[in-house]
ZAMARGU-4260 file (C-alpha; in steps of 0.2 Angstrom, whole numbers, plus 5000, padded with zeros to 4 digits):
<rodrens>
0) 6149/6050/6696 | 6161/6035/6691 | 6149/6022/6688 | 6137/6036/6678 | 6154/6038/6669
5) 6156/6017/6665 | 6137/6017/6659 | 6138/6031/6649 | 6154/6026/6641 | 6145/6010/6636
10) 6128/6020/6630 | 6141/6028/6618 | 6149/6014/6611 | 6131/6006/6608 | 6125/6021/6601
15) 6144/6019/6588 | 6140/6003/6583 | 6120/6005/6579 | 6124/6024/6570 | 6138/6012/6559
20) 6124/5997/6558 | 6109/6011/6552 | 6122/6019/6540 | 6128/6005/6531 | 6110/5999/6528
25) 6104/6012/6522 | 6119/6017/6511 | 6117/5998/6505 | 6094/6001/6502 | 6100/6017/6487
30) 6099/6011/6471 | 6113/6008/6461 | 6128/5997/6461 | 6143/6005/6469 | 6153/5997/6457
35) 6143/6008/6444 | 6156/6021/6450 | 6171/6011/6443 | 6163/6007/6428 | 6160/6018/6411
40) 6145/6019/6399 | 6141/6002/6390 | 6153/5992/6401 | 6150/5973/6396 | 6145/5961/6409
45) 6161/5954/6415 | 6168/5971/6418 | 6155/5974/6429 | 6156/5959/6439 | 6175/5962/6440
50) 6169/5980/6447 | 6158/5971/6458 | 6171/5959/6465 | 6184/5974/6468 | 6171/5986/6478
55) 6165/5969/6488 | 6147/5973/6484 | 6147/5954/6475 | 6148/5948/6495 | 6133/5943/6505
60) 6126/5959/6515 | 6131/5952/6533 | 6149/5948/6526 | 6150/5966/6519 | 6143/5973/6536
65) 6157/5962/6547 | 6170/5970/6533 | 6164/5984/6537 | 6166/5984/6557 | 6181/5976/6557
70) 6188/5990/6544 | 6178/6003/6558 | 6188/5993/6574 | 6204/5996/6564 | 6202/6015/6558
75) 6200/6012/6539 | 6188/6019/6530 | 6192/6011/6515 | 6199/6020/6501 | 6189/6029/6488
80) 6182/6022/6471 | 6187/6037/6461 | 6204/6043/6466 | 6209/6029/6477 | 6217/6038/6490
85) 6215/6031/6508 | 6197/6040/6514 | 6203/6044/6532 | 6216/6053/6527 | 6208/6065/6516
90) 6194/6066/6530 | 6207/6075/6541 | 6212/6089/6530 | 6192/6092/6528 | 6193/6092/6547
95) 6205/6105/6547 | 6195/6118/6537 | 6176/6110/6544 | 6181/6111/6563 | 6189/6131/6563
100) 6174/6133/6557 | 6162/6127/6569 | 6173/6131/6583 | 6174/6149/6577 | 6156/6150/6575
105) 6152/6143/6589 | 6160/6155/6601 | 6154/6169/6589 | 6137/6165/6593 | 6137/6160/6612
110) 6147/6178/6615 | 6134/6186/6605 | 6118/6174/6611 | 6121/6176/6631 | 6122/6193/6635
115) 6108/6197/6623 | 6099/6183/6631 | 6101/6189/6647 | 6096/6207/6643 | 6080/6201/6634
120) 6073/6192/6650 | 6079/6207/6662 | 6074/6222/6652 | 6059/6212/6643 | 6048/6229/6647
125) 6060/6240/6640 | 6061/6243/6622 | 6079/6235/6618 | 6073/6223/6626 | 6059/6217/6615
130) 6068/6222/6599 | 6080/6208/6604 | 6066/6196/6605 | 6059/6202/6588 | 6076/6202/6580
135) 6080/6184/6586 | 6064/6175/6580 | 6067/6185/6561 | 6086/6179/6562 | 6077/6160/6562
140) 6068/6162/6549 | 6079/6166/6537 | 6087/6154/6528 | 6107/6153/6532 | 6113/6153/6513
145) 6103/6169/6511 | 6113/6178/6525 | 6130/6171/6515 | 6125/6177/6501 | 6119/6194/6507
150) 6137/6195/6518 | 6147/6192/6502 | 6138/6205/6492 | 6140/6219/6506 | 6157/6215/6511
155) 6165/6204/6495 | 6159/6210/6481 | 6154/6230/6485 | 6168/6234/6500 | 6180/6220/6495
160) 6186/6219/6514 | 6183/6200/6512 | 6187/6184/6499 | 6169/6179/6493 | 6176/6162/6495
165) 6188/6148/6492 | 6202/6142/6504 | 6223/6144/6504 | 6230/6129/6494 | 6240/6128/6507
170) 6230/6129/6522 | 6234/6133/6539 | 6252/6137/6533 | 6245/6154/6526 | 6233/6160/6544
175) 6231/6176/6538 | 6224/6170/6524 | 6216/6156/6530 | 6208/6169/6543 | 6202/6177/6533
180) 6194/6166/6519 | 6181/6160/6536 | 6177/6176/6541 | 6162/6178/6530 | 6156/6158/6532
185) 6160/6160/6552 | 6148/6175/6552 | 6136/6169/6542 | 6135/6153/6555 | 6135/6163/6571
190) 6121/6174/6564 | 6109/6159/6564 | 6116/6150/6578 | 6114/6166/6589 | 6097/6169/6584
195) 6090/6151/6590 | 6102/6152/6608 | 6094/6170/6610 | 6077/6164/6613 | 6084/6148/6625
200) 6097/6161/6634 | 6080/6172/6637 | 6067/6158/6643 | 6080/6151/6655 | 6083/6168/6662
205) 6066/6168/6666 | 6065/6155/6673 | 6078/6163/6685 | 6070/6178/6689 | 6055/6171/6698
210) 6064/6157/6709 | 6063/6155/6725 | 6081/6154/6727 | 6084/6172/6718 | 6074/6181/6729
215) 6081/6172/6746 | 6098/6179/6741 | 6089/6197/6737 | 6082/6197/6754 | 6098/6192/6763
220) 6105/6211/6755 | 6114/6203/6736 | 6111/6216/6724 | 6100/6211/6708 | 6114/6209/6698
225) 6123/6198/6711 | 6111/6187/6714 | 6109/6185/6696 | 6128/6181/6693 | 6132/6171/6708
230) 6115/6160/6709 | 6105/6162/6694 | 6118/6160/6680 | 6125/6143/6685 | 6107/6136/6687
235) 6100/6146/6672 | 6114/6135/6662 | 6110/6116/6666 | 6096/6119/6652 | 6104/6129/6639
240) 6120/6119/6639 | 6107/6103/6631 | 6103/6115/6617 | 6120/6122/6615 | 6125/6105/6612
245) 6110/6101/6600 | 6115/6118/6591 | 6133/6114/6591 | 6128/6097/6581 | 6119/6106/6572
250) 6132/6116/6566 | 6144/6105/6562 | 6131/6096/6552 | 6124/6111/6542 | 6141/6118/6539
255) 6138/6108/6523 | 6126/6121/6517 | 6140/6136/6521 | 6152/6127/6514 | 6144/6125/6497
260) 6140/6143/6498 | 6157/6149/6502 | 6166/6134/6489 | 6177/6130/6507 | 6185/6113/6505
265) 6177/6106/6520 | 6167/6089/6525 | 6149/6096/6515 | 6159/6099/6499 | 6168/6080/6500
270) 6151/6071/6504 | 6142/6080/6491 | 6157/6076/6478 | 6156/6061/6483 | 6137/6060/6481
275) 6139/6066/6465 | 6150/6053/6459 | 6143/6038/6469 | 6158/6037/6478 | 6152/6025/6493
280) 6168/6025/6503 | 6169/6047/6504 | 6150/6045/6507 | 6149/6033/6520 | 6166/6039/6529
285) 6161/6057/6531 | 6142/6051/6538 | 6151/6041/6550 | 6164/6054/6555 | 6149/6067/6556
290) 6139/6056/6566 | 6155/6051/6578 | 6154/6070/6583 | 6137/6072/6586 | 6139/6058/6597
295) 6154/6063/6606 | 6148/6081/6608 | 6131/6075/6617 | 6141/6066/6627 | 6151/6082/6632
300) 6137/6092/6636 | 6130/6076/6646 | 6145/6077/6656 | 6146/6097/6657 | 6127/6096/6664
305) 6132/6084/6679 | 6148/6093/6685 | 6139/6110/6683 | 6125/6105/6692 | 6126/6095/6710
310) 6108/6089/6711 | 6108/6080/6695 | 6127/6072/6702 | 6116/6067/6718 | 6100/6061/6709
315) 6113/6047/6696 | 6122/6041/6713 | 6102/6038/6721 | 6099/6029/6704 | 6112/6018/6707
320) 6110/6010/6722
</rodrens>
C-alpha cells in the first residue's frame, strides 16, 4: 500500500505540472494581449509596450512559463490586472462560499441518490421502483439552471421562504444568513447530482443481487437484507465511489453555472469576471485552483477505493513485485 501510495503521489504531481503546462499554453494561444487589460481605447504604442513589459507578456514564452512555475512552487498567483489585489487571497474567500456549496450538495444528493438507488435495483418489479428509474433519467435531462430558476420562482418569488440569491457581505460571520442564501443553489445541485448517482447506485446494486457471494450468505441462513448490508454494500461501492468522485469534480466545476444563476460570489462568478475583463491572473488562477481539486479529489476516491476493497490492496502489492 506504501509503495502504491509513493507512485501515486508522484502520478499527482506530474499530472500538477502538465494541468499548469496545458493551462498556461492555451491561456497564452487566445487572442489578444493581456496587457490590452491595462490599457484604454486608442492607447499610443509606447503605452502599450509599457503594458506589455508590466504584465511580462513582452518575455519569451519559455521565460513566461518558468515565471510562471516558479511563482506556482512559491503559492503566488500573481496579482490581478484590474484591481491589483493579490489573486490567491481573493481565491480563498471564493472558496469559502464555492466549497459549502459543493460539500452541501454533495451530501444532499449521495443521502438522496443511495437509498433510492438501492430501492430501484431491489424493488425494480414494483412500481416505486420503476417510477424511480423513470424519474432519475428525466432529472438528467433537464438542464440544471432550469431547475434554479423553477426553485426560485416556487419558493423565492411565490412563497418567499428563501433569498432568490446574493450572499451575506459578511459571510460566514452571519450563518443563519449565509444558510440560508445556499439553500436554494445546494438544492438545485443535489437535484441533478442525485439523478445521475441514482442510476450508478441502481446498476451496481444489481450487480449484487445476482453474485455468487450474495447467495452463499442467503444459504448459510442471512436474511436478504442482511446479506445485502453486510456483504453486498461494501462491494456494491468500489464502483460507485469512481463515479462519486467524477460527479463531485463535476460539481465543483459546474457550480459556475449555479452560481451565475443564484449571483453567489463564488469561483464561477470570479473566472467569468475575469473573462470578461481579460483579466489573465483571475482566469488562469481560478483554472488552476479548479483543476488542483479535481486532481486531489480523484486521488481521494483512488485511495477510498483501495482501503474499501482488499483485493484491489492485493492486486497493487502483486504488481509490484
Amino acid at each position: 500500500m506504501l509503495s502504491y501510495l509513493s507512485r501515486r503521489l508522484i502520478i499527482l504531481l506530474v499530472s500538477i505540472l502538465v494541468a499548469a503546462m496545458v493551462l498556461f499554453l492555451l491561456l497564452r494561444l487566445l487572442p489578444g494581449d493581456p496587457a490590452n487589460a491595462l490599457v484604454s481605447v486608442g492607447a499610443d504604442p509606447e503605452q502599450i509596450e509599457a503594458a506589455r513589459r508590466q504584465v511580462g507578456s513582452d518575455l519569451p514564452l519559455s521565460e513566461q512559463f518558468i515565471h510562471f512555475v516558479s511563482s506556482l512552487a512559491r503559492f503566488d498567483l500573481g496579482n490581478s490586472f484590474v484591481s491589483h489585489a493579490p489573486v490567491l487571497p481573493e481565491i480563498g474567500k471564493r472558496l469559502a462560499v464555492t466549497v459549502p456549496l459543493t460539500l452541501m450538495s454533495f451530501t444532499l444528493a449521495i443521502v438522496i441518490a443511495l437509498p433510492l438507488g438501492i430501492i430501484a435495483a431491489v424493488k425494480a418489479d414494483r412500481w416505486y421502483g420503476w417510477l424511480i428509474s423513470v424519474v432519475s433519467q428525466f432529472g438528467i435531462a433537464v438542464p440544471v439552471f432550469w431547475i434554479g430558476i423553477l426553485l426560485v420562482t416556487l419558493f423565492a418569488v411565490n412563497l418567499r421562504f428563501f433569498p432568490s440569491g446574493g450572499f451575506p457581505s459578511r459571510g460566514w460571520q452571519r450563518p443563519e444568513a449565509a444558510f440560508d442564501s445556499l439553500v436554494l443553489p445546494v438544492i438545485t445541485i443535489a437535484i441533478v447530482m442525485s439523478a445521475s448517482l441514482i442510476r450508478y447506485v441502481r446498476s451496481a446494486t444489481q450487480d449484487v443481487l445476482g453474485s455468487d457471494y450474495l447467495r452463499t450468505a442467503r444459504a448459510l441462513g442471512a436474511s436478504f437484507s442482511e446479506a445485502l448490508i453486510r456483504h453486498g454494500i461494501r462491494n456494491g461501492s468500489v464502483p460507485v465511489i469512481s463515479i462519486i468522485g467524477i460527479e463531485l469534480a463535476s460539481t465543483l466545476l459546474g457550480a459556475v453555472v449555479v452560481e451565475r444563476v443564484f449571483s453567489l460570489p463564488g469561483l464561477g462568478s470570479m473566472l467569468l469576471l475575469g473573462i470578461e475583463q481579460r483579466d489573465y491572473p483571475n482566469v488562469q488562477g481560478v483554472l488552476f485552483i479548479s483543476t488542483l481539486l479535481v486532481l486531489l479529489i480523484g486521488f481521494a476516491a483512488d485511495l477510498t477505493q483501495r482501503i474499501i476493497d482488499p483485493r484491489l490492496r492485493g492486486r497493487a502489492a502483486g504488481s509490484s513485485r
